[in-house]
Structures are given as C-alpha cells and as structure tokens.
C-alpha positions in Angstrom: -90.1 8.7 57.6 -87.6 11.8 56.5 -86.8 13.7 59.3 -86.2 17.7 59.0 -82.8 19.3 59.1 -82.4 21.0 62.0 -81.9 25.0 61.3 -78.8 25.2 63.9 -76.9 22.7 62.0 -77.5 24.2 58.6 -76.6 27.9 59.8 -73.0 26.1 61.2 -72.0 24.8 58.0 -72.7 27.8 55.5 -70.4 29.6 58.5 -67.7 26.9 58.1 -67.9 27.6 53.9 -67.8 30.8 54.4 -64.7 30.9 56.7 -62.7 28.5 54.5 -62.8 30.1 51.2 -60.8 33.1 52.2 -57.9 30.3 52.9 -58.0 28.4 49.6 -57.9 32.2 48.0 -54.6 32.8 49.7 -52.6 29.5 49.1 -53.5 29.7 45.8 -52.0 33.3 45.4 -48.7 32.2 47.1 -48.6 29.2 44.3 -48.4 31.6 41.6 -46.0 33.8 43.1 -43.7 31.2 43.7 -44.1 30.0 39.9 -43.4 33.5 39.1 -40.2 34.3 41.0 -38.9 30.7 39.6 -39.1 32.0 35.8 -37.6 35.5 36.7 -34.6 33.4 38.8 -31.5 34.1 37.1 -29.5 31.1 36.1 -25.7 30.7 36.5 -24.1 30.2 33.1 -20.3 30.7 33.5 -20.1 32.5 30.2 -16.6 31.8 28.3 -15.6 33.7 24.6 -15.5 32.0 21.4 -12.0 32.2 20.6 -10.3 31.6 16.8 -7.2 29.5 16.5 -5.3 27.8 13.5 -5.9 24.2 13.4 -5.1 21.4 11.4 -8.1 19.6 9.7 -8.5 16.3 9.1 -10.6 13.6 6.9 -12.6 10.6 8.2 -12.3 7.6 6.3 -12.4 3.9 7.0 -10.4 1.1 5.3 -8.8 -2.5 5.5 -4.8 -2.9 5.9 -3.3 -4.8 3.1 0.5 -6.5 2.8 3.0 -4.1 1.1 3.9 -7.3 -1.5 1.6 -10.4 -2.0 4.0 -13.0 -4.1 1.9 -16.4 -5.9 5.0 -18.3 -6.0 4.9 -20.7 -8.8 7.3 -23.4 -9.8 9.5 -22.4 -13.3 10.0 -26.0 -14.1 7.7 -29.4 -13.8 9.3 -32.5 -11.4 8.1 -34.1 -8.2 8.7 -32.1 -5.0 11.3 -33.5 -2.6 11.5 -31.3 -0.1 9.2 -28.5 1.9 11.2 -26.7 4.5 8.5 -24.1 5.4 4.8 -23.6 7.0 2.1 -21.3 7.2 3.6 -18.2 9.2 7.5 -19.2 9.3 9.4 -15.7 8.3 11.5 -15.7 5.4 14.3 -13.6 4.1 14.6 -13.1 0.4 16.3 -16.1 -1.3 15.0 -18.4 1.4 14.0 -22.2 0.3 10.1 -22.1 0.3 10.2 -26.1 -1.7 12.6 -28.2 -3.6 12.0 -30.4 -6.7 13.7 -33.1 -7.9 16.9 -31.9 -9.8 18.0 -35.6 -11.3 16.7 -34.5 -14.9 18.0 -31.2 -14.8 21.5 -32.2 -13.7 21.5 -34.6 -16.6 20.8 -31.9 -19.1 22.9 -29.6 -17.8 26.0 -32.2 -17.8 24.7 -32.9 -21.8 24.6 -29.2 -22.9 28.1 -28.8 -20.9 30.1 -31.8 -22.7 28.4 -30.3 -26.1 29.6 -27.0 -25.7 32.8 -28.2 -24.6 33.0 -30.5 -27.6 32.9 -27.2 -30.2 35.4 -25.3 -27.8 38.0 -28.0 -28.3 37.9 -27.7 -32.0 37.8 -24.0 -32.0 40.9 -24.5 -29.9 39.1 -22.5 -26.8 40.5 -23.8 -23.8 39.8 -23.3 -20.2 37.6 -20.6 -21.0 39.6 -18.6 -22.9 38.3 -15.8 -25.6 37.4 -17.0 -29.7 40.5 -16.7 -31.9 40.1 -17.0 -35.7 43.9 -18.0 -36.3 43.6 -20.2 -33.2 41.8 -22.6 -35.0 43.4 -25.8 -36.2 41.9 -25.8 -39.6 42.3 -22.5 -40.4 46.0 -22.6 -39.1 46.7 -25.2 -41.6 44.8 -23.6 -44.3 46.7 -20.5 -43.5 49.8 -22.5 -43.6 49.3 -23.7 -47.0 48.4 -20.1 -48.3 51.4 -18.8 -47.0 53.5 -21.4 -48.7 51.4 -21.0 -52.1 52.4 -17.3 -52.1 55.6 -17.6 -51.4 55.5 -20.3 -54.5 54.2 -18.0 -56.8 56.3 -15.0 -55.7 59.3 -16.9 -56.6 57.8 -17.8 -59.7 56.9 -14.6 -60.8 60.9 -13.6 -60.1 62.1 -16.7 -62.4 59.9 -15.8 -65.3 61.0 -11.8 -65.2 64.5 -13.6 -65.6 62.7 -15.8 -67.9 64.3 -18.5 -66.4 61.1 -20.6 -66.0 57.9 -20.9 -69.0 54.6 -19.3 -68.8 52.8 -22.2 -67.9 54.3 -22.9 -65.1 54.0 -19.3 -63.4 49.9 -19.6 -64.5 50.1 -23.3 -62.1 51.6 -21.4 -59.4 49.2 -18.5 -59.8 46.6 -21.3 -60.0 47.8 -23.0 -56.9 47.7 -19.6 -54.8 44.0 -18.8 -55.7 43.1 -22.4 -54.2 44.8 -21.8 -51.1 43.6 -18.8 -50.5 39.8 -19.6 -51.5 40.7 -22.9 -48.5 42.1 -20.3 -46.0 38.9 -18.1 -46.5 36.9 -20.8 -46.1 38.0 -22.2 -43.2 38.0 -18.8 -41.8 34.4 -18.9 -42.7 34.0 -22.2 -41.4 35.7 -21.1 -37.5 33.5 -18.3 -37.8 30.0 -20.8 -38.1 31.2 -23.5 -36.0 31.6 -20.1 -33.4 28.1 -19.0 -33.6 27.4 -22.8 -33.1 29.2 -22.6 -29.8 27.0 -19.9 -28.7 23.8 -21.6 -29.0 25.1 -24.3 -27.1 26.3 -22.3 -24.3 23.2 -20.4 -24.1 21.5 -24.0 -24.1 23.9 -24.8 -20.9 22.6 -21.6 -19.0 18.9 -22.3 -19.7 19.8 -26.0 -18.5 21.9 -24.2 -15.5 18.7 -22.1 -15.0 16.9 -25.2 -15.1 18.4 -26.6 -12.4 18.7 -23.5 -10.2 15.0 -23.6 -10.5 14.3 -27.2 -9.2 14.8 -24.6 -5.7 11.7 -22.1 -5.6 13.0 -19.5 -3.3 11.4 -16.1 -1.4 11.1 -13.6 -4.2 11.6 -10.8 -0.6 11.8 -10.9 3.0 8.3 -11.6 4.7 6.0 -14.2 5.8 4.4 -17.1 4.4 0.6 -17.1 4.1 0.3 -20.5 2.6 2.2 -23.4 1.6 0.1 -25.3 -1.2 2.2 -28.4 -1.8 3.7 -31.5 -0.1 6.5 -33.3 -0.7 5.6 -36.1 -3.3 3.3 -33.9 -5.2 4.1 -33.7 -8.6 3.8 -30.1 -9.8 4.0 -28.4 -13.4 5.6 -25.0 -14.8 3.6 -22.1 -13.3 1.7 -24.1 -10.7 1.5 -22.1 -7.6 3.0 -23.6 -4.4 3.5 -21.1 -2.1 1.9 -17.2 -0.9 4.4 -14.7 0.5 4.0 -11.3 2.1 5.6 -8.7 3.3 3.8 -7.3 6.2 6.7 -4.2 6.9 5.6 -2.0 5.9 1.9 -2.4 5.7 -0.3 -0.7 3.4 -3.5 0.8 4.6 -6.5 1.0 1.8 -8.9 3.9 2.7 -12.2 5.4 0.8 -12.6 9.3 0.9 -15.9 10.7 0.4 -16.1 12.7 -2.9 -16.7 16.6 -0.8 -12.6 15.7 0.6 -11.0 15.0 -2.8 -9.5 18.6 -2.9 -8.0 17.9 0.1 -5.9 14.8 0.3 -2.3 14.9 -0.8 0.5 12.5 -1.1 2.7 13.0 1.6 -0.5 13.5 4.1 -0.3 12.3 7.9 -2.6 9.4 8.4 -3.7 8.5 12.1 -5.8 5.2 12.5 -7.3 2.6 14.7 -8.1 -0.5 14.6 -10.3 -2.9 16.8 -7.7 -5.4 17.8 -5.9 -2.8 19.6 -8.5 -0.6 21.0 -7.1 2.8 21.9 -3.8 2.5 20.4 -3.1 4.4 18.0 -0.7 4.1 14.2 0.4 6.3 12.2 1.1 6.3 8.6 1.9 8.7 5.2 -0.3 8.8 2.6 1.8 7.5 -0.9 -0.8 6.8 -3.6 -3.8 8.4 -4.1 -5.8 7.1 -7.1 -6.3 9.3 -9.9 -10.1 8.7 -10.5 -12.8 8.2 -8.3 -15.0 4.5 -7.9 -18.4 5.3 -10.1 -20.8 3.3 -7.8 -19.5 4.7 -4.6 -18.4 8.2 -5.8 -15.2 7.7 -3.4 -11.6 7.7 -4.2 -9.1 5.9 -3.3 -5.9 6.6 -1.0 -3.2 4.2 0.1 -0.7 5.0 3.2 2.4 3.4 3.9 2.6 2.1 7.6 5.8 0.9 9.4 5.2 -2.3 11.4 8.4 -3.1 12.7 6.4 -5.1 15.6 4.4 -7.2 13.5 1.1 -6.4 15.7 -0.6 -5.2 12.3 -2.0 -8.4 10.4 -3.3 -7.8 7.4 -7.3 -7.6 6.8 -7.5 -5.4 10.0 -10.7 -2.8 9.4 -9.2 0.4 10.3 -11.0 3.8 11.1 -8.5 6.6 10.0 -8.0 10.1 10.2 -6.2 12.1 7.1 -4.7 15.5 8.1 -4.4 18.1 5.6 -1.2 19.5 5.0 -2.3 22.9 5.8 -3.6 24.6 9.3 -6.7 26.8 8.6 -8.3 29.4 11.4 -11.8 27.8 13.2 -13.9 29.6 16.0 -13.7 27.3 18.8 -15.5 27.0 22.0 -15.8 24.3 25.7 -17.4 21.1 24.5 -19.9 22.1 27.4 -21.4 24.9 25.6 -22.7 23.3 22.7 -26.5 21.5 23.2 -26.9 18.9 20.6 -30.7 17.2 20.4 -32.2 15.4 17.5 -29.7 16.2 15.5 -29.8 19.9 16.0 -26.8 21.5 17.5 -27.2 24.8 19.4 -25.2 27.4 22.0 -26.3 30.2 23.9 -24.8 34.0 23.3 -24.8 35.8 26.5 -25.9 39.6 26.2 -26.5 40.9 29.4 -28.3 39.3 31.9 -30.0 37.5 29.4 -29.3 34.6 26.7 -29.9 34.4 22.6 -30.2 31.1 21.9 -28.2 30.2 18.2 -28.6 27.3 15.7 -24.7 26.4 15.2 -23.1 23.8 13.0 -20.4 22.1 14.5 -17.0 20.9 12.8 -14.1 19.6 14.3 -13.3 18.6 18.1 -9.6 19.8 19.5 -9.2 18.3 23.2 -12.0 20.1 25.2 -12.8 22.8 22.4 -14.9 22.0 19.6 -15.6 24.2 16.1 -18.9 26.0 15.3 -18.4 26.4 11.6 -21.6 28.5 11.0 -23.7 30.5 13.3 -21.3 32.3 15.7 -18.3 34.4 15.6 -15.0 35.2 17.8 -15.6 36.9 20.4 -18.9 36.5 21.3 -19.4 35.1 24.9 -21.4 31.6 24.8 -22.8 30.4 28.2 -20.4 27.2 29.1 -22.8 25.9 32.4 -26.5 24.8 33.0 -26.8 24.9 29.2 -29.7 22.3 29.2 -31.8 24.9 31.8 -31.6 27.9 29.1 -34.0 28.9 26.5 -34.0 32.3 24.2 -34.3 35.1 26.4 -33.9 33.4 29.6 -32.5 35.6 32.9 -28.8 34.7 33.4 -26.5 35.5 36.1 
C-alpha cells in the first residue's frame, strides 16, 4: 500500500531548491572571471634586440680519414726470403729493412758482369777506373807505331828520288807500304772504339746485377707504419709480388663529401674543424688542399680532401669524422639568444615584441655562434624578440 507525501515535506524541499540556485549562479560567475583575468595576465618576456654581426660561415660535411701515402711494397727480384725484421704496426723510417731475400745468385752475377767488364778494360788499357783513351790502346799504339815509321819511310823516299838517287818503283812500295799502315792504324782505331762501346754494355750489365743485388733488401719507400707484413721467411716470392703495406699516418688526410648547394663555397686553403667518435669532444683541425674538380653523378656531391697534422699518432686511419669547413670570408647575419627561438615540428618561430603585446613570426634559422643563433629569413636587426616564457606566448598575447 502507497502511502501519500506529506504536504510539509514537499513545501521544505522546493524551499531548499529554491535557496540553492542563487549559490551555484554565483560560483559559476567567479569561474569565469578568474578564466578571464588569466587570458588578460600579462606575461614576462624579457625582450632582447636582434642584433647583426659578421660571422664566419661554415659547411657540414662528413667523411672517413685516410693515410697521407699507402705503399704495396713489392719485391723487384724473385729468390726465397731469409729474413723478416718487421710486424704489423712497428714504425719505420724511410730506407728501413721491411724483408730480405736471398742474395747468393745475385752476388754471383754481379762478381760475373764485374770480371767481364774488367776483362775489356784491361785490353783498352783502362785501369783503376781511369777515363777511355784511343791512343791508350795497345793495338792501336802499335798500329800507330808502324804508321809513323811507314811515313817516315816514304818521306825519305820521296827526298831520294827528287835527287833521283833511288828508282820509281821503289818510291811507289814505300807509298804502298804507308797506305797499309795507315788503313791498320785506322782500323784499330776503329777497333778501340767497338771494343769501347762493348765495355759499356757490360758495365751497364754490372749495375743492373748491382741493382740486382741491392734489391734482394726491400726497404720503406717513406717514414711511416706498417699495416701488414705478407710474407715469412722461407717463402719463396717472385718480381712484383707484394710483401709488405706501408703508411704514413703524419699527416693524415681527411676525405669529406660536400653537398652540391656549398660547391661555390669551398676553397683550397679552407679551415677544416672535425670530430671524430673515438675522441668524443676533442676537437682537430685541418686545411683543405684538394678539392676535386667534378662532382660524384649518383650522389651529386663533391669531393674535398684536408691535410691534418698528427704528430701524436691518436688519428688512425678509417676514423668516420663529422667536419665543419669555414669559408674564407666573414659575411653579416642577424643573430638573436638561443632562448628566443621556438622550434616544433620542424617549424621554427620567435616572438616580436610591440608594445605590451607579441607578433608571433615564422623564422628560418641558420647558423649557431655560442648562445646566439641566426634567423636567415623572417626578421630584421633591430627588432626586439621576447627571450623568456617563449613556450607561454601566442600572436597577440599581453606581455609585460
């Protein structure tokens, strides 16, 4: 069974409604107020001016280091090896031993060619190394001998038969006699002068058998380090069969790429900074030296070498290296605090104080110089830029 409401009950709730809704009214007023006086707060922006300085600008690139030399060294002659004197990494000075080959067959040849050229000098009368004389030679001395005596002959002759002291016939034998001894002086004139050109071959043959053995030693073509040592003793090795890697790693070389937009602006003679990730926050320096004269068709990049001094050794090469190429010349940039510049997605923007009150601007950024930074497009020297509470702002917004 439903029992009634009483009517005393009812009348004291409608009063309780009725009482309440004035209060809800009122906090809900002081809610928007307080939202209001929020937007219109003015926030602190510590504005600071765009200012324009010279600077010097610089190219990013990225790059490998790479020895200053890299030597294959081959041996110049075949023979068994008899002696290895160095190891991966020992340092070498130029001319140092890197292996030895057998040098019994080259001594041999060089003691033949020796005694062979010798031979030739002894009957060319050349001794103890002394210079080619024609009239030094035996045979052409005693051909020369008999010529002088066969003119002397006839010259007699031809006095007697003025006087007519002796017949005609026997001033023609005398006559005779001359021409022979003068056709046997000039040829063994003629003779010295073959058997000379004879003595040079064979004294060019003793300096290829001297170079011979000189090269039974394979020496350091520079001073450096030795990357790899490819034979043992006992190996048997041919002409031109590599047995050792040298390079010099002072100075180093670093390889870099430069993006097509830069090529205008890379020199030789350029300042090249770079790091590397053995040796994090140490920085080398560098100059550039070769930069190539066309650009790499499937990366649209060019090439540019530096020279870098490594007096320490700490540089190996094969290091990956990020670099940084300055330009020779200093150019003017508008620069403002790293603080004022809000980058997000991508999108970097600042906020020009006028007034009491903030225009927000699309910048693009360029280079970084200690706590500066250098909006390339979208704002000009002079103008103030808010440096503090950036993230808080918006176009338009109240700023004290």
């Amino acid at each position: 069974m439903i029992r009634p409401v009483p009517l005393q009950l009812t009348a004291v709730v409608l009063l309780a409604g009725a009482l309440s809704w004035p209060a809800c009214s009122s906090a809900d007023g002081k809610s928007a107020d307080a939202a209001t006086a929020a937007v219109l707060t003015a926030v602190s922006v510590a504005p600071a001016a765009a200012i324009e300085r010279p600077i010097t600008r610089f190219i990013r690139a990225t790059g490998s280091l790479m020895a200053e030399d890299h030597a294959d060294v081959a041996a110049e002659i075949a023979g068994r090896i008899v002696a290895t004197p160095i190891e991966r990494g020992t340092a070498v000075s130029e001319g140092a031993v890197l292996v030895r080959v057998s040098p019994t067959e080259a001594e041999a040849q060089a003691r033949e060619a020796e005694a062979n050229a010798a031979q030739i000098e002894a009957r060319l009368g050349i001794a103890n190394g002394g210079t080619y004389d024609v009239n030094a030679v035996p045979e052409v001395q005693t051909a020369k001998s008999s010529y002088d005596l066969a003119q002397n002959e006839f010259n007699r002759i031809k006095l007697l038969l003025e006087q007519q002291v002796v017949s005609q016939s026997e001033y023609d034998q005398r006559r005779t006699q001359l021409d022979a001894s003068r056709q046997q002086y000039e040829g063994a004139r003629n003779g010295a002068a073959q058997q000379f050109q004879v003595l040079q071959s064979a004294r060019a043959r003793v300096a290829l058998a001297h170079k011979a053995l000189a090269d039974t030693t394979v020496r350091a073509p520079f001073t450096g380090l030795v990357a790899e040592r490819l034979v043992s003793t006992g190996d048997y090795v041919t002409k031109g069969m590599k047995v050792a890697v040298v390079v010099r790693v002072n100075p180093l070389r670093v390889q870099l790429t430069v993006p097509e937009q830069f090529v205008s602006s890379v020199k030789v003679g350029a300042s090249v900074t770079f790091q590397v990730d053995a040796y994090a926050g140490r920085e080398f320096t560098g100059t550039v030296r070769y930069v190539s004269p066309a650009l790499e068709a499937n990366r649209r990049a060019l090439t540019v070498e530096a020279v870098v001094p490594n007096q320490s050794g700490d540089l190996k090469p094969g290091l990956f290296a990020t670099a940084r190429i300055d330009e020779p010349d200093k150019t003017p940039a508008v620069m403002v605090p790293e603080s004022a510049v809000l980058t997000q997605a991508g999108t970097s923007r600042v906020y020009v104080v006028n007034g009491d009150k903030v225009e927000e601007r699309i910048v693009t950024k360029g280079q970084q110089l200690d706590a500066l930074v250098e909006i390339a497009t979208g704002l000009k020297a002079g103008e103030k830029v808010a440096t503090k509470n950036v993230a808080q702002l918006f176009d338009g917004a109240k700023v004290s």
